[in-house]
N, C-alpha and C positions, 0 to 999 in steps of 0.2 A: 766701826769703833766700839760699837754694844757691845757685838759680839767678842771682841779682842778683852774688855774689860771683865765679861763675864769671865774668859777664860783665865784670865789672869787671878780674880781673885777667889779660886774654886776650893771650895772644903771638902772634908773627910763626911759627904752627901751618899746615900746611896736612895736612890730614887728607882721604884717599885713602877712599871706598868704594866695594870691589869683593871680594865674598864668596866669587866662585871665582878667584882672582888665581893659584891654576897651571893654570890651563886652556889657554894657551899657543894662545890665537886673536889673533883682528884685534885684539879687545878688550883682551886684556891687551899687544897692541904698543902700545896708544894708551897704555898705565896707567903702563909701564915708560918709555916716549920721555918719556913728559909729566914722570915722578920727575927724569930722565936733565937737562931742561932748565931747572930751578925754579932759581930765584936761590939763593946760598951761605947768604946770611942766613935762610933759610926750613927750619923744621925738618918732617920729613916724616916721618907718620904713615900705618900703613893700616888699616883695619876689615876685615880678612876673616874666615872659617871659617879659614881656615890655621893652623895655632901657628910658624910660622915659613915664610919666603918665600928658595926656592933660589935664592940668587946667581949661582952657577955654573953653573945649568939656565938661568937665564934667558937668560947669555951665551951657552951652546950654543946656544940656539932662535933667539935672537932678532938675535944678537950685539949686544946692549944692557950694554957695562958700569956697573952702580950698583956695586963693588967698597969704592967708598972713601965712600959716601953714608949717612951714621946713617938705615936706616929702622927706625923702631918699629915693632913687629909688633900689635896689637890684634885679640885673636882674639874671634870672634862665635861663640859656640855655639849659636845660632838658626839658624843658616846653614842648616840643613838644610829647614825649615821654606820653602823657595822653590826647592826639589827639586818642580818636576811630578810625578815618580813616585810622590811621596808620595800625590797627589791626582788618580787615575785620570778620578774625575769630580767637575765645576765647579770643571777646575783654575786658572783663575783667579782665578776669587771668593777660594778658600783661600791663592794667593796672596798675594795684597793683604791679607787678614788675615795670614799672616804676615810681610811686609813691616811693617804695622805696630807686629809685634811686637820685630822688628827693630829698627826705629825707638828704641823705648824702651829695648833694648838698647845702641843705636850712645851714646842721653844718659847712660845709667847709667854705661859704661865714659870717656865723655869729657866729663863734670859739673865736674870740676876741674883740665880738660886744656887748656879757654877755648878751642878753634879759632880762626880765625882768618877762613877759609875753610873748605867743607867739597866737596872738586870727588868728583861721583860720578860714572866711569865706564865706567857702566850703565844707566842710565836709568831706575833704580828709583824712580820719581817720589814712590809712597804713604810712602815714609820723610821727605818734603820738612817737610811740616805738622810732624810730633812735633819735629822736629830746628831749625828757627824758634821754638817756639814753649817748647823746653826752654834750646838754647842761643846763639838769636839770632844765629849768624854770617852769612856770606854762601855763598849756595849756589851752586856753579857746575854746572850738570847737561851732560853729553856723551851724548847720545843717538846710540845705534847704530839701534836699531828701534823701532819704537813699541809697545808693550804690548801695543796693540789700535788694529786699524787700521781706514778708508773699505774696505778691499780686503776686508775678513772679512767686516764686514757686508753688502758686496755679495755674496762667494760662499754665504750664512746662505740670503740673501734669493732667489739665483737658484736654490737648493737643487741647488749642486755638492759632487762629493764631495771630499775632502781628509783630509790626515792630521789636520787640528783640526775636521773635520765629514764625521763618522762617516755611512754609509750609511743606520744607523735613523734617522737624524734626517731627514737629504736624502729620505726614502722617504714622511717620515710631515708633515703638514701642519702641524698644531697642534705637532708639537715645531719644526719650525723657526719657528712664531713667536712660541714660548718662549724659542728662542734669541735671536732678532734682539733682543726688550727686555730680556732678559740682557747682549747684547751694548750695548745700548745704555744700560743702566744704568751698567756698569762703563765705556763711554767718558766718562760724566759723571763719574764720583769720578774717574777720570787725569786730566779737565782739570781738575779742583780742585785735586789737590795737583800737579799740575805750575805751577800759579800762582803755587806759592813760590817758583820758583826764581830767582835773582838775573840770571845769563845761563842762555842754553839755548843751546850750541853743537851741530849735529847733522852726521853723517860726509857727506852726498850731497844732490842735490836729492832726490828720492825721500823720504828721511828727512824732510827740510827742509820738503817740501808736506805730508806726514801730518802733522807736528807743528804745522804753522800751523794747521791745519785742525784737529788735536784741541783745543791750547791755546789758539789763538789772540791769539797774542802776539809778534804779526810785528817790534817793533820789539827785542826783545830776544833774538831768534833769529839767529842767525849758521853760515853753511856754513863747517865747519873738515874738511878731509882729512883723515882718519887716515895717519899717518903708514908707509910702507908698507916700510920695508926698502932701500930700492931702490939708497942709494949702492954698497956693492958690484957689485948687478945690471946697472948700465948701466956698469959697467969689463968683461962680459963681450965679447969678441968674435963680432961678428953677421954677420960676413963669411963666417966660415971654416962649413963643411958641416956639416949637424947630421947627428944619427942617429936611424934611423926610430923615434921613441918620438913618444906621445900621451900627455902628463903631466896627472896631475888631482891637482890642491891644496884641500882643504877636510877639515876636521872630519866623523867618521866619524858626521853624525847626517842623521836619518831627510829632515829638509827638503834637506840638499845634493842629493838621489836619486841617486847614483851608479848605482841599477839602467840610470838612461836612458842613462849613457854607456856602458856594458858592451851595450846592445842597438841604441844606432847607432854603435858600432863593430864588432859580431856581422856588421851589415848592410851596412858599407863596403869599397872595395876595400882599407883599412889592414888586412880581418884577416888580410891572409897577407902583409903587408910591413915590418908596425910592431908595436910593444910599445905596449899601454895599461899605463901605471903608478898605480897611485893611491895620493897619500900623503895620510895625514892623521892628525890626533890621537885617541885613544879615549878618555873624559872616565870610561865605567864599564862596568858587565857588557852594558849594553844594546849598548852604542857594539861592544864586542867581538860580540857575538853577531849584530850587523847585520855586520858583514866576515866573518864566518860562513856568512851567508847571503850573499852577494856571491860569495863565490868559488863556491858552492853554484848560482848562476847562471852561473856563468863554463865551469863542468864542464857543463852542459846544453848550453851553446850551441857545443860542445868547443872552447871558449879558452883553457883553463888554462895551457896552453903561451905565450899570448900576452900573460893576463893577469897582472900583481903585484901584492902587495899589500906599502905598508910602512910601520906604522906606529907613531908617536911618533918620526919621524926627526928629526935633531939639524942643526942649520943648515948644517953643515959638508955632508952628504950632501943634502938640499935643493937647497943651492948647485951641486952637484956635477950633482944633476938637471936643473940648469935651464940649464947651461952645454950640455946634451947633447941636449937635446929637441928636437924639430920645431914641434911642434903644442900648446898649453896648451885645455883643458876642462873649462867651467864649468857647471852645469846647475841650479843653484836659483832656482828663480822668485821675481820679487821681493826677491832679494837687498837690501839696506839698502845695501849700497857693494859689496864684491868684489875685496878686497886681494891674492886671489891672481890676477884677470886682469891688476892692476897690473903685479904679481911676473915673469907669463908676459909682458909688455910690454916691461918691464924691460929682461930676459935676452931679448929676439930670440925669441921663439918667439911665433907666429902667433896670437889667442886665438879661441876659439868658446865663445861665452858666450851665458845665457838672456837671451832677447830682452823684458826686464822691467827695472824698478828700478835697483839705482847704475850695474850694466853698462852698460845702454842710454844713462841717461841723461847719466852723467858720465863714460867710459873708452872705451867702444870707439864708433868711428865707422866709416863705409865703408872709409876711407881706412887700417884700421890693425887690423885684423877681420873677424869672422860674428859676426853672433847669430841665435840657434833658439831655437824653442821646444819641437815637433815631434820624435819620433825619426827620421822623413823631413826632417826640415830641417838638424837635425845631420849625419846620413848625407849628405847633398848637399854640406854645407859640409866635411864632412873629404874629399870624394873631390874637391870644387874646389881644395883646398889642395893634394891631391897630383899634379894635374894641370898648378900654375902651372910657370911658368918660374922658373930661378934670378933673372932680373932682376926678376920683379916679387916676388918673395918678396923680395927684399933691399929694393923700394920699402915694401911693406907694414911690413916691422924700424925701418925708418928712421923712419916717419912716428911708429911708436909710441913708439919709442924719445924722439924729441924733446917729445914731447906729455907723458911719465912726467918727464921732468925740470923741464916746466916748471911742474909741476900738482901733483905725490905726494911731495916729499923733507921728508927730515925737517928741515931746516932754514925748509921754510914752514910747517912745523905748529908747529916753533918760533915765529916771529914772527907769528902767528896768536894764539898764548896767553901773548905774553907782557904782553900789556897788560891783563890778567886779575888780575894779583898787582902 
């Protein structure tokens, strides 16, 4: 009978879930642009772990004003429960059980709230089912990466090593084929409850082939861009001479590898001409104690002098970096999309990005880049870059530059979602 009532007397709600919404990535610029564009008659809610969502941080990072936009704040105190650290081992499995705990959470807080919509900008599929099935709205899911992908089970199966498949495993037979029907269990519960969802919009091709392939549900899958920042970026001037800096933009976690660009920069002619800088966000103790160890690397290879570090910077000094830069460096494999090769497209600087997923497939081409895989392949592509001529490095700005405006603004991610609501 709740539930019937709920349903019955449901408004023009659109209710946001995204549990770590200050984490100030790609993911919360899609969470913030998207609030940023929603029609005036649409009231907007968010489910996170947060007890309240900074305003003014947001603008610093992101330059996204929501100033004058009534968000509700709906705080999740399960949030924690979809923290990996909690769950050293069979961190997914635990997961997904707490995901569904989630779930019951997300209906208990919004049983008499009627949504309308419910757009999740995560991709947290295992909360689809409880959330249908309590409060019947319509689900809009934005998928960044897929849970669990074809790429895992193949590396399970070739028995490589990785930071999600430990050496005991790769070493020992019978556990890796422990793993692979582990892995292939929980690929069957993600395409179950990802079947609830009403649309499945995903950020890249890359995203877009794993999720056909998990879900399979080509007709209601759609490639929407994450919206990248980028109208201040292309007002920078790409003419005038840069200075000798090798900028690197991403989150200070374990899959970006930053160790790779500190050691094909160790091995390029850039280390006695340029600065590597690397900025990015630190999410917790972990995030700190790997820039710990970074510059801890940086002193061995004696680069400390070459190398920076600087992070949680504010958009204002970002911007500042990217107006200044030569060279942008990107090195996580697989990547889902790569907002910051956008970013380095943008603003004139040259990018050298992992030769895998969104980079490859949707950003950088011959015409407007490198991509490596290799710490020999990146070393090669940053000593080619410092070798060009100023003409063709301004051919290289150009090509990028026109390709980022017709493909990454935030006004196409607007009319991409607006037919949504």
């Amino acid at each position: 009978m709740v539930i019937l009532l709920g349903r019955l007397f449901r408004t023009k709600k659109v209710v946001f879930f995204h549990p770590f919404c200050m984490s100030f990535g790609g993911g919360e610029r899609v969470l913030y642009t998207w609030m940023k564009f929603l029609k005036n008659d649409k009231e907007i809610m968010i489910l996170t772990g947060e007890k309240s969502i900074d305003i003014m941080k947001i603008k610093e990072r992101f330059d996204i004003d929501l100033l004058n936009y009534p968000i509700k704040v709906v705080s999740l105190h399960t949030r924690r429960l979809l923290d990996p650290l909690l769950f050293p081992i069979a961190t997914l499995f635990f997961q997904i059980l707490g995901s569904l705990i989630i779930g019951l959470d997300c209906c208990a807080k919004l049983l008499f709230k009627s949504p309308e919509v419910l757009v999740d900008t995560t991709g947290c599929a295992f909360i689809y089912p409880i959330i249908k099935l309590f409060l019947g709205c319509k689900i809009v899911s934005y998928v960044h990466y897929p849970f669990i992908s074809s790429d895992m089970l193949q590396m399970v199966s070739k028995r490589e090593s990785n930071y999600n498949n430990k050496n005991y495993i790769t070493n020992n037979s019978a556990l890796t084929q422990v793993k692979l029907y582990y892995y292939k269990i929980l690929s069957f519960v993600y395409c179950l409850c990802g079947s609830f969802a009403d649309e499945i919009l995903v950020n890249s091709t890359w995203t877009h082939n794993h999720i056909i392939e998990l879900w399979q549900n080509p007709e209601k899958t759609h490639i929407v861009y994450p919206p990248c920042g980028i109208e201040k970026l292309i007002n920078i001037d790409i003419v005038k001479p840069r200075n000798p800096i090798i900028l690197s933009i991403g989150q200070f976690r374990k899959e970006k590898n930053h160790q790779l660009q500190i050691e094909a920069f160790a091995k390029s002619n850039a280390r006695s001409t340029h600065s590597l800088i690397l900025v990015g966000g630190c999410r917790n103790e972990e995030d700190y104690s790997r820039v710990c160890e970074l510059k801890s690397l940086a002193n061995i290879l004696n680069l400390s002098e070459r190398v920076e570090f600087k992070v949680n910077v504010s958009f204002d000094e970002l911007y500042n970096l990217l107006t200044l830069a030569d060279i942008g460096i990107h090195t996580m494999q697989d990547e889902h999309f790569g907002i910051c090769v956008v970013e380095y497209m943008a603003a004139g600087l040259i990018p050298i990005a992992h030769n895998s997923g969104g980079p490859k497939l949707d950003i950088v081409d011959e015409n407007c880049g490198f991509l490596a895989k290799s710490s020999e392949e990146y070393t090669n592509s940053i000593n080619a870059i410092l070798s060009m001529s100023i003409r063709k490095k301004q051919m290289y700005r150009e090509n990028a530059r026109l390709k980022i405006e017709q493909t990454f603004s935030e006004s196409q991610f607007a009319n991409n979602i607006e037919c949504l609501f």
